[in-house]
C-alpha positions in Angstrom: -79.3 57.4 52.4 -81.5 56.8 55.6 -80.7 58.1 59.2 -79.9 55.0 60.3 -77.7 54.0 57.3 -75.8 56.7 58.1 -75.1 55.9 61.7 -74.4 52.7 61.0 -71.3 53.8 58.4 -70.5 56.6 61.3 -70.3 53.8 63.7 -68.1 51.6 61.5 -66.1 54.0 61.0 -65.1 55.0 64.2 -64.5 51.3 64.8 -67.1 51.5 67.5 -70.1 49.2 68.6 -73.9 50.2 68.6 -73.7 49.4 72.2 -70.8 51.3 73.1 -72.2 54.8 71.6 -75.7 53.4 73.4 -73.4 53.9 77.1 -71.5 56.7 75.5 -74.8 58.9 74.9 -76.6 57.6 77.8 -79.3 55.6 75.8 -80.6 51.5 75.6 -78.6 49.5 73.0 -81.9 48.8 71.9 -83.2 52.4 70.9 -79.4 53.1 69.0 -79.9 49.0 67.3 -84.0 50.2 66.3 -82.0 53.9 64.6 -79.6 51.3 63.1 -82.1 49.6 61.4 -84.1 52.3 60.7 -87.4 51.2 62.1 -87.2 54.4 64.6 -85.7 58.2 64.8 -84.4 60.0 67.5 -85.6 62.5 69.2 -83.9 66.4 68.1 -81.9 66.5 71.3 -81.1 63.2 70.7 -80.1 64.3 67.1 -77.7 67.0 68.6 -76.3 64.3 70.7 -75.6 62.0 68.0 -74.0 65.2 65.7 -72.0 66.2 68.1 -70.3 62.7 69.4 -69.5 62.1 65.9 -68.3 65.4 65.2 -70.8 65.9 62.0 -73.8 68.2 61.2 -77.1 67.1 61.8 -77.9 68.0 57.9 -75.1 65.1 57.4 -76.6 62.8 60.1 -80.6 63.5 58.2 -78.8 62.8 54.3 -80.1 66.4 53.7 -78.7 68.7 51.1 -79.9 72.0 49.5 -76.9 71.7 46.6 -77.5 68.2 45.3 -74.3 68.3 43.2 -71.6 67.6 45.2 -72.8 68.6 48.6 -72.9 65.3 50.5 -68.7 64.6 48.8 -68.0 67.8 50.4 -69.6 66.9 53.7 -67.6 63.9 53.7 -64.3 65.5 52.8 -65.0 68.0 55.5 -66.1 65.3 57.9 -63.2 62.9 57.3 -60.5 66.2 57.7 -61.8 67.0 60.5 -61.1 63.7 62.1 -57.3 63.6 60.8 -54.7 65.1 63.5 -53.1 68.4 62.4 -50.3 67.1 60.6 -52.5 64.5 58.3 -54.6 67.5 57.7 -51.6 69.3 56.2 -50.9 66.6 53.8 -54.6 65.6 53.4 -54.4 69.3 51.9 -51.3 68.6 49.7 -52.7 65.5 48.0 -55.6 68.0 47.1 -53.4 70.5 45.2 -51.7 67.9 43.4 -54.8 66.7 42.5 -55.9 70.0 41.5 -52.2 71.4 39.7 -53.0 67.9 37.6 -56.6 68.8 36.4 -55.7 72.7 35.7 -53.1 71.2 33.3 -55.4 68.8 31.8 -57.9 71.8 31.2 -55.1 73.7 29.8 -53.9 71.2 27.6 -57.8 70.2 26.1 -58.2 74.0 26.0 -55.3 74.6 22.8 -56.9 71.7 21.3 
C-alpha cells in the first residue's frame, strides 16, 4: 500500500477531510490532495507531522515492514487500541483472550487426534 493510500484510509477513518488535516498541520489542501493521490511525498518533517497527528509510526505511514508476516495486522491492532478510550481498551483486550482461550482449545483438541 502507497503513502498516500494510507493517508487516505487514516483520514477516513478519523472521519476527517483532506482539507481539515491541510489547516490542522499548517499545509495547502492542495499539497495533503497531491499525498492523497499519490502523485507527491512529503517532506521528513512533514512525515513526523503526519505520524504524529494521527498517532501512528512513520514505518506505518511509509507501508514499511521488516517482519512481513503479520507485521502491518499488528500495526493496525496497535494503531486502532491505541485510539480506543481506556475502558474500550480493556475489553478490546478481553475479546482477544477469548479469542485466544478458543484457538488453544482447538490446538488441544487437533493435538489428541
Amino acid at each position: 500500500m502507497e503513502f498516500g493510500d494510507i493517508l487516505r484510509k487514516l483520514i477516513e477513518e478519523h472521519d476527517l477531510t483532506q482539507k481539515q488535516v491541510a489547516m490542522d498541520l499548517s499545509i495547502a489542501p492542495s499539497t495533503i490532495g497531491g499525498y492523497v493521490q499519490n502523485v507527491s511525498e512529503p517532506d521528513f518533517d512533514t512525515l513526523k507531522e503526519i505520524a504524529l497527528y494521527f498517532d501512528v509510526t512513520i514505518d506505518y505511514l511509509l507501508g514499511f515492514n521488516i517482519d512481513k508476516t503479520n507485521a502491518i495486522s499488528e500495526i493496525e491492532i496497535l494503531r486502532i487500541f491505541r485510539s480506543l478510550t481506556t475502558y474500550q481498551q480493556e475489553v478490546y483486550l478481553e475479546q482477544g483472550k477469548a479469542f485466544s482461550k478458543i484457538n488453544q482449545k482447538k490446538r488441544k483438541k487437533l493435538a489428541k487426534k
